[in-house]
N, C-alpha and C positions, 0 to 999 in steps of 0.2 A: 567630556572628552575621555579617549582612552586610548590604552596602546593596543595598538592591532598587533596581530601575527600572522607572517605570510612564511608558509615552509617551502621552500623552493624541492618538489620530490626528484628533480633531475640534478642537480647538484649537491641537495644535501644538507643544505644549508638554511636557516632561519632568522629574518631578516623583521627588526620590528618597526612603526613609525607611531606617530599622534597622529589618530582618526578626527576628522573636523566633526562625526555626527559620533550620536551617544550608541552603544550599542543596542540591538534589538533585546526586547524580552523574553520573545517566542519569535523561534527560527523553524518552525516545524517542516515547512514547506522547503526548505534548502534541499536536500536531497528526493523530494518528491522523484524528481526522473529519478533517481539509483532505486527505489521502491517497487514504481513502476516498471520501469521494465525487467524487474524480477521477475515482481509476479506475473507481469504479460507472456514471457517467455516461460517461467515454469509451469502454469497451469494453460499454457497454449492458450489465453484469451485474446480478444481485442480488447480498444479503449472503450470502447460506449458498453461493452457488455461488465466491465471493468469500472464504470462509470454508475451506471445503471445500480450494481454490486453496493455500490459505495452510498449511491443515495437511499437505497433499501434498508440496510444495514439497523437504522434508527426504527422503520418499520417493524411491527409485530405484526397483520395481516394483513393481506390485501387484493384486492377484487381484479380482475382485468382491465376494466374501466383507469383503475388509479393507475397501472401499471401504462396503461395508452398513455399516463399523462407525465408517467417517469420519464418514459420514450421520450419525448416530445424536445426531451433536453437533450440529445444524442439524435447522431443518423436514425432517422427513422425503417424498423425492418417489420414488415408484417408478420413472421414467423418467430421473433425472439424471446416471448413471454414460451413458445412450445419446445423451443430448442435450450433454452437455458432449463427449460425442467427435465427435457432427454440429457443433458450432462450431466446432472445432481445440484445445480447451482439454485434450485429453488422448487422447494417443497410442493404439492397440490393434491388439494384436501375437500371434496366433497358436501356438498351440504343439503338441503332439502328446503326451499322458498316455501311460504305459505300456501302458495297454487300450486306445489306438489310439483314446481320444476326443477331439476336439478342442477345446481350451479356450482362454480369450486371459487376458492378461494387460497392462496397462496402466502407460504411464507420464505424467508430464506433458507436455504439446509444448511447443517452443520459443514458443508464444503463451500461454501456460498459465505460463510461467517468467519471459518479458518484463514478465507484471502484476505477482508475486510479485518480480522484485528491480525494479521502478519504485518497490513501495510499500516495501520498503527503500530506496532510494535517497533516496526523499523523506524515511521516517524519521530517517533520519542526517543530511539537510539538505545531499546532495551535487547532490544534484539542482531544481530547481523547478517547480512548477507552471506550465504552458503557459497563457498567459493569452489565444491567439490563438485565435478562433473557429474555425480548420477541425481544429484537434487538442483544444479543449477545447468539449464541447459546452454547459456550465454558461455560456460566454461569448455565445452565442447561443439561450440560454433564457429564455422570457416568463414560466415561472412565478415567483411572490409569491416563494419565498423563494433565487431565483437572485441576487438581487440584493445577499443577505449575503453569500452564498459569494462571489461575482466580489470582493467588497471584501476579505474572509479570502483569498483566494490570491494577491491583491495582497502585503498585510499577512505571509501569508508569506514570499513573494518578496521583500520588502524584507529580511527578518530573513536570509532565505540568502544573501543579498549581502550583508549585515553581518556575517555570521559569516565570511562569505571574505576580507574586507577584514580582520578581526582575525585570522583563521589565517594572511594574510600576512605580518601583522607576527610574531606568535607562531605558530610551525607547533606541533600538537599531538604530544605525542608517546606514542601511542595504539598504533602500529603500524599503523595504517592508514591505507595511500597513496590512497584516493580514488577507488578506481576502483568501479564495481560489481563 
């Protein structure tokens, strides 16, 4: 058991109790939505092409074939292997088959890799959410429900500077120096 902590952000106030369960060891996934919809709204993507990004990521090359079977995990779109390489989101590299037909082969680009470790970044909480309107476009959005999010990336941003301020005092020893 442990004491939990609940901050009440509308009042102000910090209220603690005994948790019946132990705490987790890895929370990585807690803020996943404040991640995503970062990066969905900063780099103007959807989820499956976002998705897609994500299961790539681990890849070094790969064929169309493999790429049909990445798909298979998301809405299926016949044109997304040709529009994700019209964005920058992934490389395509030429080659020459033994019968002298020519076939490509793909990998991720360095803009396709930048979104992929930002939302690790964030997961690990090395990183923060940009709360500045010219790099987050959630900070100058009219629609109903911008106005959760802008207070959630706040609300995160606070928690990542608390947690730097405690790994200052106590550095973790995880093995991991911090860097992306």
């Amino acid at each position: 058991m442990y004491m939990a902590k609940y901050y009440n952000h509308n009042k102000g106030t910090t209220t603690y109790w005994k948790s019946r369960r132990s705490k987790p060891k890895d929370d990585f996934l807690k803020f996943y939505p404040i991640a995503e919809r970062y990066v969905l709204e900063r780099y103007n993507i959807t989820r499956a092409t976002l998705s897609i990004l994500l299961f790539m990521y681990t890849e070094d090359y790969f064929d169309r074939e493999m790429f049909n079977q990445f798909q298979k995990l998301v809405w299926w779109r016949y044109d997304r292997l040709k529009r994700m390489v019209s964005l920058g989101f992934v490389d395509k590299f030429p080659y020459t088959m033994n019968s002298g037909k020519l076939k490509y082969y793909y990998a991720l680009s360095s803009k396709g890799d930048t979104i992929c470790r930002m939302i690790y970044a964030i997961l690990r909480m090395d990183r923060e959410v940009s709360v500045l309107p010219r790099l987050n476009p959630m900070m100058r959005s009219t629609k109903a429900n911008a106005e959760g999010w802008r207070e959630w990336f706040k609300i995160f941003n606070t928690e990542v500077k608390r947690l730097r301020v405690e790994n200052a005092k106590n550095p973790p020893d995880d093995g991991h120096d911090g860097w992306i």
